[in-house]
C-alpha positions in Angstrom: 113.6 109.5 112.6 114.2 111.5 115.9 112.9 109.5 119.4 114.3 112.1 121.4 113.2 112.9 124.4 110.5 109.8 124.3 110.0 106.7 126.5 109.9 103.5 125.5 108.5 99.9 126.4 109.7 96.5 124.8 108.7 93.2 126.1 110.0 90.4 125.3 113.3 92.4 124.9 115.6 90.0 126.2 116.2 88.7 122.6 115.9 88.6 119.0 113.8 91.1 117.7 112.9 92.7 120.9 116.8 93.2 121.7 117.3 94.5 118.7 114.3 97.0 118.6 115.3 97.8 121.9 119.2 98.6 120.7 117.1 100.6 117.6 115.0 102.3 119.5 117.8 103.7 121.8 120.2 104.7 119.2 117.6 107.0 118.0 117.1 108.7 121.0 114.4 107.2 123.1 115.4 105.5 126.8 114.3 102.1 126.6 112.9 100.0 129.3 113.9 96.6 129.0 110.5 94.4 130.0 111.5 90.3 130.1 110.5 87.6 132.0 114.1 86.1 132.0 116.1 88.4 134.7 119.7 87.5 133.6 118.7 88.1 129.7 116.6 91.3 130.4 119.5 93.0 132.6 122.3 91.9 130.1 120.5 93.7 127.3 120.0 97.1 130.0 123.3 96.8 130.6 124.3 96.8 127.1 121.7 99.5 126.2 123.5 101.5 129.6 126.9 100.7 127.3 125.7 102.4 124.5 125.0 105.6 126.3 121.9 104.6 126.2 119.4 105.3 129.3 117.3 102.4 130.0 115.9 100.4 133.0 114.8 96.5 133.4 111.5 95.8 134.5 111.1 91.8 135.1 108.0 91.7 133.4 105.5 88.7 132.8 103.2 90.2 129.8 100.7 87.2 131.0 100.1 88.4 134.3 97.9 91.6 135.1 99.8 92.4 138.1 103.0 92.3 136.1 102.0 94.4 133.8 100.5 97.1 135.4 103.8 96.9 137.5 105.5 97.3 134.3 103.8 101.0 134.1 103.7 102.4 137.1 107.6 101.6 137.2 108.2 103.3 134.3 106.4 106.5 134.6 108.0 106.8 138.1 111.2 106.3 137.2 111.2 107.6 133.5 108.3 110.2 133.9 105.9 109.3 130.8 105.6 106.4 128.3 105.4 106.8 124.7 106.0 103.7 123.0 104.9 100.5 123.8 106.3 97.6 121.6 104.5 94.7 122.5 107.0 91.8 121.3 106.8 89.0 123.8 105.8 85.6 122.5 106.1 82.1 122.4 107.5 80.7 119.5 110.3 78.0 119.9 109.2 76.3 122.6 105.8 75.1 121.8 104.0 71.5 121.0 104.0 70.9 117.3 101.8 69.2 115.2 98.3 69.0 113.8 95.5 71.3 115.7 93.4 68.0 116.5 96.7 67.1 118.2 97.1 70.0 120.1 96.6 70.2 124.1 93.8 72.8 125.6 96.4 73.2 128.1 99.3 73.9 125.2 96.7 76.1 123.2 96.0 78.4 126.3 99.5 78.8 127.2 100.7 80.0 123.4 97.2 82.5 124.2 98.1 83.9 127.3 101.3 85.5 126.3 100.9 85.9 122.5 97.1 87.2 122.5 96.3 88.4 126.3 99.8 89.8 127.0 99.4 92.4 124.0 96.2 93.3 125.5 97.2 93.6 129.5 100.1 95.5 128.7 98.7 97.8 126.1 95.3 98.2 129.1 97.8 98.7 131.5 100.2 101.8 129.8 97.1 103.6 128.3 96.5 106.3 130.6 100.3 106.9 130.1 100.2 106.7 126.5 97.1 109.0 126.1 98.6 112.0 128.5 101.8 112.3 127.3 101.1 115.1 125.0 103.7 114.7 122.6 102.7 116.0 118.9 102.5 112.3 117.5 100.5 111.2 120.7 101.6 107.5 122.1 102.5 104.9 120.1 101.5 100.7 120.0 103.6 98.7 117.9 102.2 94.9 118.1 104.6 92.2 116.7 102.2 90.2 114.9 103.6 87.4 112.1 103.6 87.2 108.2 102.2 83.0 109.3 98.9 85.0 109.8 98.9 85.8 105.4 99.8 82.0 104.3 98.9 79.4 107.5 101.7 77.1 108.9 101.1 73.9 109.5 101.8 72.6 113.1 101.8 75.7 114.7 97.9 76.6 114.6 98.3 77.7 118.1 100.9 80.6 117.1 98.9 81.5 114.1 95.5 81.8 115.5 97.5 83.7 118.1 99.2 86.2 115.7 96.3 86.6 113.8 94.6 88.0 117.1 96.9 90.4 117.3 96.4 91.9 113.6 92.7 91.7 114.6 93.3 93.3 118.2 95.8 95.9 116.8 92.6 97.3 114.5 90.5 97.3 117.3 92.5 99.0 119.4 93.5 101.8 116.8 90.0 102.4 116.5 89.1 102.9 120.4 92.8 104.5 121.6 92.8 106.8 118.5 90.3 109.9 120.4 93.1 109.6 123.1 95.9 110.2 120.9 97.4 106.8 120.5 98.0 105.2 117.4 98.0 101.6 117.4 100.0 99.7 114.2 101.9 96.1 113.8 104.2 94.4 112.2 104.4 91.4 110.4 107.9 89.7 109.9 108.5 86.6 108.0 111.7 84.6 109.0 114.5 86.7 110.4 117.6 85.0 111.5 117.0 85.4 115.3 118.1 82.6 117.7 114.3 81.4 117.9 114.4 81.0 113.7 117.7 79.3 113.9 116.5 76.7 116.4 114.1 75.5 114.4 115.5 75.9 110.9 119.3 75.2 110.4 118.7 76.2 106.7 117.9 79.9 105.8 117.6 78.9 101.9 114.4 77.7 102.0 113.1 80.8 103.0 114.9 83.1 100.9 114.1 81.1 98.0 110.5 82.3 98.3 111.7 85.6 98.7 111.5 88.5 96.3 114.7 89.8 97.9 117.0 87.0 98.0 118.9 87.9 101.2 118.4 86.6 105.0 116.5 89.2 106.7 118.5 90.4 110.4 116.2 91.8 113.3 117.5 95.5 112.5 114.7 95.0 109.0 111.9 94.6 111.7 113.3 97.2 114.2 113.2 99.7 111.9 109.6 99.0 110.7 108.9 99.5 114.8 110.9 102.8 114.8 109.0 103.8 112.2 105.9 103.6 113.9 107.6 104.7 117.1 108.5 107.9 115.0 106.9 110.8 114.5 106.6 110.6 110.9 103.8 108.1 111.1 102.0 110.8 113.8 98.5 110.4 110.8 98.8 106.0 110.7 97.1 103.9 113.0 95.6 100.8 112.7 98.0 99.5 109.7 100.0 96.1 109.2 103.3 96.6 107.9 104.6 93.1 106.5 108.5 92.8 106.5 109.4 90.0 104.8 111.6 90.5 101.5 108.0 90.4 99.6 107.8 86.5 100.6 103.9 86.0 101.3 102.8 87.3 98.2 105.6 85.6 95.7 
């Protein structure tokens, strides 16, 4: 799955899965621009990218900020020339209050919102004229980072699932209003994957695999090829799809 020759976007890319998408992404031939709010995590990652013979360019990016975002954009098609894939991966996950909704803060609820839900949307408003007049044969690409918590609940964390499930929700809507401008909007859905964020919170990968059809830890390279997928040409007819990644975990 060739990305030569194409442009793209991942927030949240100073980690995780978005460092690893980003390192994915590259190897196949696309420049990568390296959008995080962290500046010494989101130039470590170009520089490792730059490395790998890899072009790519960091963008200090804060997905819940219009200004940020649309900053994000104009950076990249001035220095880059186009965009044509826009991974939007930046969340909150780790660091959030935990515990029952009725416990939750309106405070704590709008924060998780403001990067999970409205980031996806402010970045994706702000790189659509790019996206839609970049006249590659596939068109532009959206690839949302939604969460397999949206299939089975999770208690606690009603904040990051209601937020997740937004973004499945968005992602449809989006296909269906982008797709006349030739941009195909599709997500993915990982379970656990050992990232730093996982491994904070659960020392013990065995619980999840146990569930698991495929009874292996799943590594960020499972997701970032799901993303290159839909990054790829070879999924220039799919748009508005969820592609759970997961080792067949929700539905065992």
């Amino acid at each position: 799955m060739s990305l030569d020759s194409k442009v793209a976007i991942v927030t949240g890319a100073g980690q995780g899965l978005g460092r690893r998408t980003a390192h994915v992404l590259g190897e196949r031939g696309a420049a990568v621009v390296v959008a995080e709010r962290d500046a010494g995590r989101g130039e470590a990652v170009a520089a490792e990218l730059g490395e790998a013979g890899i072009r790519s360019l960091f963008v200090q990016t804060d997905v819940s900020d219009e200004a940020s975002c649309q900053e994000l954009a104009d950076r990249t098609v001035a220095e880059l020339g186009r965009i044509d894939i826009l991974v939007n991966n930046a969340a909150i996950a780790s660091d959030v209050q935990v515990g029952p909704f009725w416990d939750l803060s309106s405070s704590e609820w709008d924060r998780v919102m403001e990067v999970n839900l409205k980031g996806v949307w402010l970045a994706t408003r702000a790189c659509r004229d790019a996206l839609s007049a970049n006249g590659g044969p596939a068109g532009g690409s959206v690839i949302n980072i939604a969460s397999g918590v949206i299939i089975i609940g999770y208690g606690g964390y009603a904040h990051y699932v209601a937020s997740k499930a937004g973004v499945a929700g968005l992602t449809r809507a989006m296909a269906t209003e982008a797709g006349p401008y030739g941009i195909r909007v599709n997500s993915v859905s990982p379970g656990p994957v050992a990232t730093e964020v996982v491994r904070t919170g659960f020392a013990d990968s065995s619980v999840f695999i146990e569930q698991q059809c495929i009874k292996r830890e799943a590594e960020p390279s499972d997701v970032a090829k799901a993303v290159a997928f839909f990054a790829s040409d070879e999924s220039s007819f799919v748009t508005g799809q969820m592609l759970v990644v997961d080792g067949g975990m929700m539905f065992h």
